[in-house]
Structure formats: structure tokens, C-alpha cells
C-alpha positions as CSV (number, residue, x, y, z in Angstrom):
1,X,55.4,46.2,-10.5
2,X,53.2,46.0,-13.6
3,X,54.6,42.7,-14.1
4,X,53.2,41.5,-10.4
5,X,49.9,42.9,-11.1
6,X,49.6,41.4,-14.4
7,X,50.5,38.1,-12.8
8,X,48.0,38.6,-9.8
9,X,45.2,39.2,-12.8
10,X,46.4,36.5,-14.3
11,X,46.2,33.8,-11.4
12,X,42.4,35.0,-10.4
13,X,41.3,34.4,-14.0
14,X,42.5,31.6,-13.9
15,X,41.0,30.4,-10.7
16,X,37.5,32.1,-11.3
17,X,37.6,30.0,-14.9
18,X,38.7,26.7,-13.3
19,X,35.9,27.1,-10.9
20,X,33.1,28.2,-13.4
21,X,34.0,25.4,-15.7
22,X,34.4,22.5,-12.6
23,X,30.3,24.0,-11.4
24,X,29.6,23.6,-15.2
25,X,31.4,19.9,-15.7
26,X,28.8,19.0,-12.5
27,X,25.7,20.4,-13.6
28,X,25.9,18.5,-16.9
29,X,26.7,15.4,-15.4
30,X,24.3,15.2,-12.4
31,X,22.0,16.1,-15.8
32,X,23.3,12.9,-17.4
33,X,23.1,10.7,-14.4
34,X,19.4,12.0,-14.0
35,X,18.6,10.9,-17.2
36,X,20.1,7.6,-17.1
37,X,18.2,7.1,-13.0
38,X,15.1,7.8,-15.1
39,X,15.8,5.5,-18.1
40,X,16.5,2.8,-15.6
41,X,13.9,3.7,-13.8
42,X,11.5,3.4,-16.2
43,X,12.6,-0.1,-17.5
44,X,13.0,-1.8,-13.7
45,X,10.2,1.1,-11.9
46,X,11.4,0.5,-8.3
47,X,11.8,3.2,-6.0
48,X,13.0,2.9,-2.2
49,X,11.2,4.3,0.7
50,X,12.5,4.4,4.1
51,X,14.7,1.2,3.1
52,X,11.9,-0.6,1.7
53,X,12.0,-1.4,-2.1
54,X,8.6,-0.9,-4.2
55,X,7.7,-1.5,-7.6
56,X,5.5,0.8,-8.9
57,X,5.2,-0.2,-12.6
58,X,1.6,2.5,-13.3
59,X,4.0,5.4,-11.2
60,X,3.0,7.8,-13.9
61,X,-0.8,7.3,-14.4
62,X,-2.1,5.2,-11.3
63,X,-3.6,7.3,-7.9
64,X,-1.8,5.6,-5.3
65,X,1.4,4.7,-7.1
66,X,2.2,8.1,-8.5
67,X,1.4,9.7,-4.7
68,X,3.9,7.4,-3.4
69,X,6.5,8.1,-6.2
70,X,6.0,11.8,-6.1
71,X,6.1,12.0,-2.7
72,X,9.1,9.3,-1.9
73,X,6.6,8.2,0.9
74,X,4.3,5.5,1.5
75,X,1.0,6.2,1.0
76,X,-1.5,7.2,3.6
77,X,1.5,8.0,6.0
78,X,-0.6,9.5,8.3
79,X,-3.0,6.6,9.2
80,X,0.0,3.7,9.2
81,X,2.4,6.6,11.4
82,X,-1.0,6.5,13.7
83,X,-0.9,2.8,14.0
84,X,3.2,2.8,14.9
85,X,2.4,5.8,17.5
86,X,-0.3,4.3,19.6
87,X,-0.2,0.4,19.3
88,X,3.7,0.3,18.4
89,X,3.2,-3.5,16.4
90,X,1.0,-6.1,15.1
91,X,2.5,-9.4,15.4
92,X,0.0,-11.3,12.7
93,X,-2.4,-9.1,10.6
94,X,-4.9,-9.7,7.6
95,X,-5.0,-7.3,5.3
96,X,-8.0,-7.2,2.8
97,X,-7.6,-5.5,0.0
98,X,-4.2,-5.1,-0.8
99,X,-3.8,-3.4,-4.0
100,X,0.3,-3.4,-4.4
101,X,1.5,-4.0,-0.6
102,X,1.9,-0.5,0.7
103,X,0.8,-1.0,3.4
104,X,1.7,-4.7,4.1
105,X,5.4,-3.2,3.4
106,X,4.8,-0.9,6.4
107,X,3.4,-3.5,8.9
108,X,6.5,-5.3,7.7
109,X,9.2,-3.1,8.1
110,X,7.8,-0.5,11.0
111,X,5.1,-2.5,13.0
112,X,7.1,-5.5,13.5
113,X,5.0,-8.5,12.0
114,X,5.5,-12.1,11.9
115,X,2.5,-12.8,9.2
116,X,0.8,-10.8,7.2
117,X,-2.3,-12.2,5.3
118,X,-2.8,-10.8,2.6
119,X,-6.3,-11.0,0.0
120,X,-5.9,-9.5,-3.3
121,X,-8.4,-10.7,-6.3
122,X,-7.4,-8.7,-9.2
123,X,-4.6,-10.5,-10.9
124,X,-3.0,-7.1,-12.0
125,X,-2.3,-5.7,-8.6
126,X,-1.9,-9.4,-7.1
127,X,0.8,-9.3,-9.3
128,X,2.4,-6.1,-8.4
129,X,2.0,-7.2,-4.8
130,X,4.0,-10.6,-5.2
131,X,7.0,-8.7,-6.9
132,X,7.0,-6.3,-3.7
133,X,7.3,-9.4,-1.4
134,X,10.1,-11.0,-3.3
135,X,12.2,-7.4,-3.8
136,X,12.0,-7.5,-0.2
137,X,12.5,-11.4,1.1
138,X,9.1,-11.4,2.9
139,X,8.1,-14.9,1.2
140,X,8.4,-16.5,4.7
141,X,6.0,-13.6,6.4
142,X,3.5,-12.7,3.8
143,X,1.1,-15.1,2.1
144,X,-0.9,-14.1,-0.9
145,X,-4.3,-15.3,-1.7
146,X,-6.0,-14.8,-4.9
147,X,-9.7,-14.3,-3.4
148,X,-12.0,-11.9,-2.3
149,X,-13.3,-11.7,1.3
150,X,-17.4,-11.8,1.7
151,X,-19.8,-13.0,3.9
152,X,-20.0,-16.3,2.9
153,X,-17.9,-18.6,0.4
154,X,-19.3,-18.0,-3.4
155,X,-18.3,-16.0,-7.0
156,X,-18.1,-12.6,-7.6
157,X,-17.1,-10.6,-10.5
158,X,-14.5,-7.6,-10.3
159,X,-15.9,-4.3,-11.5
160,X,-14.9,-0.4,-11.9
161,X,-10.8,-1.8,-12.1
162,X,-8.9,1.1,-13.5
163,X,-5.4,1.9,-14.6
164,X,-5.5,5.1,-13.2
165,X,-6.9,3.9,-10.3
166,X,-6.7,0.7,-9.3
167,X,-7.9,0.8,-5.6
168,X,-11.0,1.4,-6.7
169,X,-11.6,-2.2,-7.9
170,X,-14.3,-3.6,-6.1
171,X,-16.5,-7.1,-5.7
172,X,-20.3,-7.6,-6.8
173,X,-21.5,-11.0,-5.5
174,X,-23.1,-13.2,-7.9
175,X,-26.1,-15.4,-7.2
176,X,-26.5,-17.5,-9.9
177,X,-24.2,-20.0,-11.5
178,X,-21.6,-17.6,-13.9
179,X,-21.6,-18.0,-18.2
180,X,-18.3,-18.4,-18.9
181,X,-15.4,-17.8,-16.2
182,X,-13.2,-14.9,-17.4
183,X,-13.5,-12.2,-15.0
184,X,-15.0,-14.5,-12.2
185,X,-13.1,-14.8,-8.9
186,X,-13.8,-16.8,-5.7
187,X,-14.8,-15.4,-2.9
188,X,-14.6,-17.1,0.9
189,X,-15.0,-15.7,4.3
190,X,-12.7,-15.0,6.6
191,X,-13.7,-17.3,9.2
192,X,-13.5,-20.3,6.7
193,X,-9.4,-20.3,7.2
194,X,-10.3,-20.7,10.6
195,X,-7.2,-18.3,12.1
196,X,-6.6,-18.5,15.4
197,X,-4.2,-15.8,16.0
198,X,-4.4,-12.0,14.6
199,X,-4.3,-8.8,16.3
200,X,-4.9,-6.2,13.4
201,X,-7.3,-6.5,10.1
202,X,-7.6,-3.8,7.5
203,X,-10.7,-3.9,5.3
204,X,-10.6,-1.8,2.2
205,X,-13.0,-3.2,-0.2
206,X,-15.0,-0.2,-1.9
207,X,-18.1,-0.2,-1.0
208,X,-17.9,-4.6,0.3
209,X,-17.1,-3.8,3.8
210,X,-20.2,-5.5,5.6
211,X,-19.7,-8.6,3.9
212,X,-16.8,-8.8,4.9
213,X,-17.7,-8.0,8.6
214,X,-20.2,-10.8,9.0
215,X,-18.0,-13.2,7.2
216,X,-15.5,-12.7,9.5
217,X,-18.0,-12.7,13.2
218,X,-16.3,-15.9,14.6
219,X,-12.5,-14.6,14.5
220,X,-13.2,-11.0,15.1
221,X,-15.4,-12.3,18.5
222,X,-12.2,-15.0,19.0
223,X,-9.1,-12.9,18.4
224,X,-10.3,-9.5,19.4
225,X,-8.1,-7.5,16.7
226,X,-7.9,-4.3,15.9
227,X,-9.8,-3.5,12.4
228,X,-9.1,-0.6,10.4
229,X,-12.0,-0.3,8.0
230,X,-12.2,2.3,4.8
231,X,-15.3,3.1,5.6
232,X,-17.6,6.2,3.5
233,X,-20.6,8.3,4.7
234,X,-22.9,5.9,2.8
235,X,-22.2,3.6,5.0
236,X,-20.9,4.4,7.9
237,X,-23.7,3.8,10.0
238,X,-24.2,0.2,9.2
239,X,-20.6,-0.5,9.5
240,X,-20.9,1.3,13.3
241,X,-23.9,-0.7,13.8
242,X,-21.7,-3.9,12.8
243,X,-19.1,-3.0,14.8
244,X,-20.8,-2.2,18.1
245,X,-22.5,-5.9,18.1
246,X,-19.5,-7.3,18.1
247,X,-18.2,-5.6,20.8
248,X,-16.2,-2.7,19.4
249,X,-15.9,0.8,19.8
250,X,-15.0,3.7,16.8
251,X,-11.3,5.0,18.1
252,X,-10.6,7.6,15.2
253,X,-11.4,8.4,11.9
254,X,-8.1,9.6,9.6
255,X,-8.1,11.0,5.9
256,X,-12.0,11.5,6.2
257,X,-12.4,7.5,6.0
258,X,-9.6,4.9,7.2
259,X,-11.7,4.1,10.2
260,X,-10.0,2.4,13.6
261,X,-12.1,0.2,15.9
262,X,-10.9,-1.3,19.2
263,X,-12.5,-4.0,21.7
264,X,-14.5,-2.1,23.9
């Protein structure tokens, strides 16, 4: 009798101290294989969201990039879940100001489109932008441009670029012939690549939005797009004004100032 009990004692120690020490053998190495995901992380900073690969190299210090790595999402979910809901894809889109692709990823991979224009003047993110079209084939959809977008073909200079926020970078036009040609970038308007086709633009420029508008008159009036325009109080009313000459109603305002205009 004693001997049973002894046994049975026996055999539940035993148990309880196989399991304790198999939950402790997993805790230390989920521990290990965290570090190593955030070693590798950190040397090839690419995380996937909803399928679609992103390199985020600034993920710890930059506005947009750490949002999107924090919250394994892409960034302004809101307004591009909006765009899927009510006008379900955009076959050829321009998007102006394109900081790293976030959002030319989502057109990609959720709204279905066949060419995405993309402008992008600052070589950092231009750069950042490329290496997300590669990680994810789209050479044959998405083509990269190097200039700014204005109301008429000229040289501008880049100002308020920040690595802790680097969709803030905005355009100043210049008006006289530049010393030197460091920080100068082209800038050309949108009706000068004469497109013919395009059923979405995004504008988001910081503060060059109505340059952009009246460079663009001739193939807004031709193509009828949708526009989606970052758009603050300080100037909201001349970009309404803009908007209703050419025909256009405001549709919504989302996150306080991603804009959407339609044909009216």
C-alpha cells in the first residue's frame, strides 16, 4: 500500500517537473528566436503587412515608418480602407508625393492597379520607395520619377526634410537661376507628361498643393479622376475654390486632412 502511494507521488512529480521544465525550454527559446527576428531585423528592416513586404529602414525614429512598424499596418488605414470600400479599384493612379510607397503598396495590392505613377524628389525616400517596388516585383506597374509636381516646369529646392519625419519634406519654387546645384531638384507639371488615362491622383505636398492643381488643369478636366488631396485649414479654401472650377465636388474629409474630391 505505502509502496503504491509512494509510486503514485512519484509518477505526478515527475509529470508536473517534465511539464514545468518543457513551458521553461519554450519560453527561453521563443526569447532566443525574438532576439535573433530583431537582430535580422535590424540588419535587412523589412516587415510584412497583409502580404506586402516593406522596408522600413528609419522604423525606430521616423513618424510614418515607426506607426506602420508598431502597428503591423499600413499607414493611414482608414483613408486607403475608405478608398477600397466605396470605389473598390483604381486601374492607373498618380501619386504625388510618395514618401516610401505606402500607399502605392496598397493601390497595388488591394485597389487593383495596372500603373501607378509615382513623384518622389527627395533622393532618401525615392530610394526607400524603389527598394519597396523591387521587394515586391512591381517594376512593370510602378514608375518612379525623381521630380517634384508644380504649376509649371522649373527648379525648386527641398526644405524642412527630417529623419524623424520625412513626410514633411516639402518644395519652395525658385525664381531665379540657382548658385550651385546640390539640393536643387526639377520640377514639371503634371500635364507636361501629357497622360491620357488615370482615374485616382493623390496630392500630398506640404503646403504645394495649388501648384500642383493648376499644373495639372488639362488632365484633371480630361480624365476626370478622383484626387485625394492632404489638404490643411490654411488652405483649405483655396484648394475648395480650385477644386470647384474644375468641376469637382468635396466628398469627405478623413484624419482631419486627406481630403477626397469627385466630378461633380
Amino acid at each position: 500500500m505505502i509502496r503504491k502511494f509512494l509510486k503514485k507521488v512519484f509518477n505526478k512529480l515527475t509529470v508536473k517537473n517534465y511539464r514545468d521544465q518543457l513551458l521553461y525550454e519554450q519560453k527561453v527559446t521563443r526569447t532566443v528566436i525574438h532576439h535573433l527576428y530583431e537582430q535580422l531585423f535590424l540588419e535587412n528592416p523589412v516587415l510584412v503587412v497583409r502580404q506586402v513586404k516593406m522596408f522600413l529602414p528609419l522604423f525606430y525614429v521616423d513618424h510614418i515608418q515607426k506607426i506602420i512598424f508598431q502597428s503591423r499596418e499600413f499607414y493611414e488605414i482608414k483613408t486607403l480602407a475608405f478608398l477600397q470600400l466605396h470605389f473598390k479599384q483604381f486601374h492607373h493612379v498618380v501619386d504625388i508625393g510618395s514618401n516610401i510607397g505606402n500607399h502605392m503598396l496598397y493601390y497595388c495590392s488591394h485597389l487593383s492597379a495596372k500603373t501607378v505613377i509615382c513623384f518622389e524628389p527627395n533622393t532618401f525616400n525615392r530610394n526607400t520607395l524603389t527598394k519597396n517596388v523591387s521587394l515586391n516585383y512591381l517594376e512593370k506597374i510602378v514608375t518612379v520619377y525623381p521630380f517634384a509636381v508644380g504649376a509649371e516646369n522649373g527648379k525648386g529646392v527641398q526644405s524642412e526634410f527630417s529623419l524623424g519625419n520625412t513626410g514633411m519634406n516639402r518644395v519652395d519654387k525658385l525664381n531665379t537661376e540657382p548658385i550651385g546645384t546640390s539640393d536643387i531638384i526639377e520640377i514639371r507639371s503634371l500635364d507636361s507628361f501629357n497622360l491620357q488615362q488615370i482615374d485616382f491622383i493623390k496630392i500630398d505636398v506640404e503646403g504645394f498643393e495649388a501648384d500642383v492643381l493648376q499644373g495639372a488643369s488639362a488632365t484633371i478636366l480630361r480624365c476626370k479622376p478622383v484626387l485625394m488631396i492632404e489638404v490643411f485649414e490654411n488652405s483649405r479654401q483655396q484648394i475648395d475654390s480650385l477644386m470647384t472650377g474644375y468641376g469637382y465636388k468635396k466628398l469627405i474629409t478623413l484624419e482631419d486632412y486627406n481630403s477626397i474630391y469627385v466630378s461633380a
